[in-house]
C-alpha positions, 0 to 999 in steps of 0.5 A, a space after each residue: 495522481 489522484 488520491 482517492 480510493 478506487 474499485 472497479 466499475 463491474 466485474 470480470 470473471 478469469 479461469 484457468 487451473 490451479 498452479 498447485 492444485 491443478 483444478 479448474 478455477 473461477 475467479 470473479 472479481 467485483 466492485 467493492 464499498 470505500 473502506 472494503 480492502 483486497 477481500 477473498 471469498 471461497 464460494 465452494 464452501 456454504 459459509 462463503 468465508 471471507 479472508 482479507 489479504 492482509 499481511 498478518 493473514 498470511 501462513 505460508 510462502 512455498 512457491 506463491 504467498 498463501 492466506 488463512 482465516 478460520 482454517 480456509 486458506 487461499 493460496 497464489 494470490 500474488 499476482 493478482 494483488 500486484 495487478 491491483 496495486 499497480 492499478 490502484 485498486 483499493 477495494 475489490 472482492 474475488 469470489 473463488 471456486 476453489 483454494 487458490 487463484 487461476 495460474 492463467 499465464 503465470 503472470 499478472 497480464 490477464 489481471 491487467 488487460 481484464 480491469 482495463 476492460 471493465 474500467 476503474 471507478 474513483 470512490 469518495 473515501 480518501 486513500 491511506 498511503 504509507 509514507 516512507 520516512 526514513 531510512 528502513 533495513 530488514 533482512 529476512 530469515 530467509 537471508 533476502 535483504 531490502 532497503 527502503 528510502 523516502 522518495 515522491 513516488 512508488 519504484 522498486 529494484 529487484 536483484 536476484 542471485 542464484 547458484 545457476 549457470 543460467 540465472 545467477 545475477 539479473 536485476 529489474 527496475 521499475 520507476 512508475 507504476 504506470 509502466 507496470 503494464 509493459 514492463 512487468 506485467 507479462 513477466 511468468 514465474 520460473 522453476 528450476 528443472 532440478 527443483 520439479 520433482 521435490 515440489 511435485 512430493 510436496 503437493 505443489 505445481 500440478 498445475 505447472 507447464 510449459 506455458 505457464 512457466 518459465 523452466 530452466 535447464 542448469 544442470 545436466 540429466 539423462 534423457 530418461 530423467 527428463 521423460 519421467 519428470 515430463 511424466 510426472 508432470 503430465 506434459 510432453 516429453 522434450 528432448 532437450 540438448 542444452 543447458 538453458 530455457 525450456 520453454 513454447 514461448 520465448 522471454 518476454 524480456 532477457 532479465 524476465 525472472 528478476 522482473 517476475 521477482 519484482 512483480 511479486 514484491 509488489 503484490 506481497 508488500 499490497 497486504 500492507 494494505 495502502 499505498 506505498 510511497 518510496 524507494 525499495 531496493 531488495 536483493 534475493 527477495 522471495 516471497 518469505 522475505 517479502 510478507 516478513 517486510 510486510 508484516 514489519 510494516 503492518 505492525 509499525 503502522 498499528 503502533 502508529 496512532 497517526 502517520 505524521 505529516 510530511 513538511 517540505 517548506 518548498 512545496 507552495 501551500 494551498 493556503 498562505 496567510 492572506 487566504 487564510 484571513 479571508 477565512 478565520 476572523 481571527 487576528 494578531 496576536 490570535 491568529 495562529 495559522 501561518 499555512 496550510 500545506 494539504 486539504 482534502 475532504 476530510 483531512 487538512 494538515 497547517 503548519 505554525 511557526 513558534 518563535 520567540 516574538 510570540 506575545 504570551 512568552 513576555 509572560 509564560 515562564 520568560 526564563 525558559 519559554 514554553 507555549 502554552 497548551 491552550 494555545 496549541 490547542 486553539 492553534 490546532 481548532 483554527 486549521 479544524 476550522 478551516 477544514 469544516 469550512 471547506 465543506 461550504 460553498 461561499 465559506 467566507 459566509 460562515 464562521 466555526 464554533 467549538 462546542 466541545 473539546 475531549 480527551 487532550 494530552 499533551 506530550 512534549 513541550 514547544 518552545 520558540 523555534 519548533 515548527 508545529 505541523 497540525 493533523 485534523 481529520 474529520 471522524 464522522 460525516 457533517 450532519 446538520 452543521 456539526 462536526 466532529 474531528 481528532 486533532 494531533 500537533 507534531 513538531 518533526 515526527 514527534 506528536 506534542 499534543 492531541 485532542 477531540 473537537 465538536 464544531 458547529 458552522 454558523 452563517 454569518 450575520 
């Protein structure tokens, strides 16, 4: 799996009408820089206002999730978001000629045939997931419920209850994203017979039809009742006999309105904004319960200053100590690196392991030992410097000097028997041999000290 960011290669252009509003739409979906986000353009209005589809963003949640900026709103963008989502896409732009997305199949299928075509291209930044740590419980105002649980990757099982002979209790699992396509993807939202004519009084599914929808018959009305909702909805009329599915195109899948539901999650938990890793499990989720989850988590993850490093001791490092010595010229008792688990362009993540033979605790409070700061410090600079050694063929070749350390805090003590997990992460491009990094040391999910470092890599002699 790659862990880069991902735009489109060229664009593609959808139409259709609106669900609600029933207008002609154009939707034209377009690469994006690394570090653009899901963007919505309105190019009917002159000022092209930009909306980014993020959860605080969102103003309402009646039959499709709706986002607002400057009071120009797009509404019924969740189908998009989760063909997105589920191809990985982080950046795009989608000019629309209108206030809403086309409804096309009422599904995400076209979304996904479409960027297959034009192919995806893998960009330089990399990609910011969100990592479920712990166990997570929310339930809605709405009365949906969701859990949330660690795991390796992204799957989602959906349970839907109704008061309906016909749809009471189904539920949906997805295990991959990769079988979003055949198992998710072609699924179409669904109305109750009994719920057209309210949502007709409230301005919404003009655009609604047989073929867009899946419509269900659960209680019985005259056939006159049926004509004039048909009228109202400008459709044909259809003599219906049976209580059951009203459709010109039969299920996809039997259970395909909890399948529907679980397409909708992922595409109103995208306005989080990464990619998630984990398990979510949601019952009655709806759209209102679903950007309320989201919007908890948006939130969790601006308090957050940095997510903390995941370390499972039976995954093989990418470094062990012996590669590390081929790096750093630094040795007992100064070497204070013993792995590093993750590498990347501008991130590494080092694991020191702090016992009690550590030299300097002879010295540094005996009766009750602590590290010193400095030294965690220092610890934290040699897995920065084998980061900014990463960015040079040959880096055996050269060697990392710090010119400058800023701003350093520490927080928690560390005694013999913490593990400190180290965090760099690279804040501007290397430019004529410098570079400059923020630094964070966890011991568990807990930060214990951060700082800011300038380095400088030097050839060796």
């Amino acid at each position: 799996m790659s862990t880069k960011q991902k735009t489109l290669q060229q664009p593609f252009t959808l139409e259709g009408k609106g669900l609600h509003t029933g207008l002609h739409i154009k939707a034209t979906f377009m690469p994006a820089p690394d570090n653009t986000g899901i963007v919505f353009k309105r190019i009917d209005i002159s000022e092209k206002p930009e909306i980014a589809a993020v959860a605080e963003n969102v103003i309402a949640t009646e039959r499709g999730t709706v986002i607002s900026k400057n009071e120009i709103q797009v509404s019924t963008i969740e189908h998009a978001m989760a063909a997105l989502f589920a191809s990985e896409i982080d950046n795009c732009i989608i000019e629309l000629n209108g206030p809403e997305l086309p409804i096309l199949e009422g599904s995400a299928i076209q979304y996904i045939e479409s960027i297959k075509k034009v192919g995806i291209q893998e960009q330089a930044e990399e990609k910011d997931y969100f990592t479920v740590q712990d166990k997570i419980e929310f339930t809605s105002d709405s009365g949906a419920s969701y859990i949330l649980l660690p795991d390796d990757k992204f799957s989602v099982h959906a349970l839907v209850s109704f008061n309906s002979p016909i749809l009471s209790n189904q539920y949906a699992n997805l295990d991959s994203l990769s079988d979003f396509e055949t198992e998710i993807a072609a699924c179409r939202t669904f109305v109750f017979v009994r719920e057209i004519e309210p949502l007709l009084k409230n301005n919404l599914i003009k655009g609604g039809d047989l073929d867009n929808a899946i419509v269900i018959y659960d209680q019985e009305m005259p056939q006159a009742e049926l004509d004039r909702l048909a009228t109202l909805m400008n459709v044909p009329s259809m003599k219906v006999n049976n209580l059951g599915y009203i459709n010109t195109k039969p299920l996809v899948f039997d259970n395909e309105p909890a399948r529907h539901k679980l397409l909708d999650i992922i595409g109103d938990l995208a306005l989080i904004g990464r990619p998630i890793i984990g398990k979510i499990i949601a019952t009655k989720p709806g759209h209102a319960g679903n950007t309320q989850l989201a919007k908890k988590i948006s939130k969790a993850l601006r308090r957050q200053e940095t997510t903390p490093p995941i370390y499972n001791p039976e995954i093989a490092p990418v470094m062990d100590t012996n590669r590390i010595k081929t790096l750093l010229p630094h040795r007992w008792p100064f070497l204070m690196v013993d792995k590093i688990l993750s590498l990347k362009d501008k991130e590494i993540i080092g694991v020191k392991n702090v016992t009690c033979n550590e030299t300097f605790f002879n010295g540094h409070f005996p009766e009750e030992p602590v590290m010193p700061g400095v030294l965690i410090v220092e610890a934290m600079a040699q897995v920065g410097g084998l980061l900014v050694l990463n960015s040079v063929d040959e880096p055996a070749r050269y060697s990392t000097y710090f010119l400058k350390i800023d701003n350093v805090k520490f927080r928690q003590k560390v005694s013999p028997g913490d593990t400190l997990i180290f965090k760099l992460i690279l804040l501007t491009e290397i430019r004529r041999g410098c570079a400059n990094m923020k630094g964070y040391a966890f011991v568990g999910k807990k930060i214990v000290a951060e700082a800011e470092f300038m380095a400088q890599i030097v050839k060796n002699k």
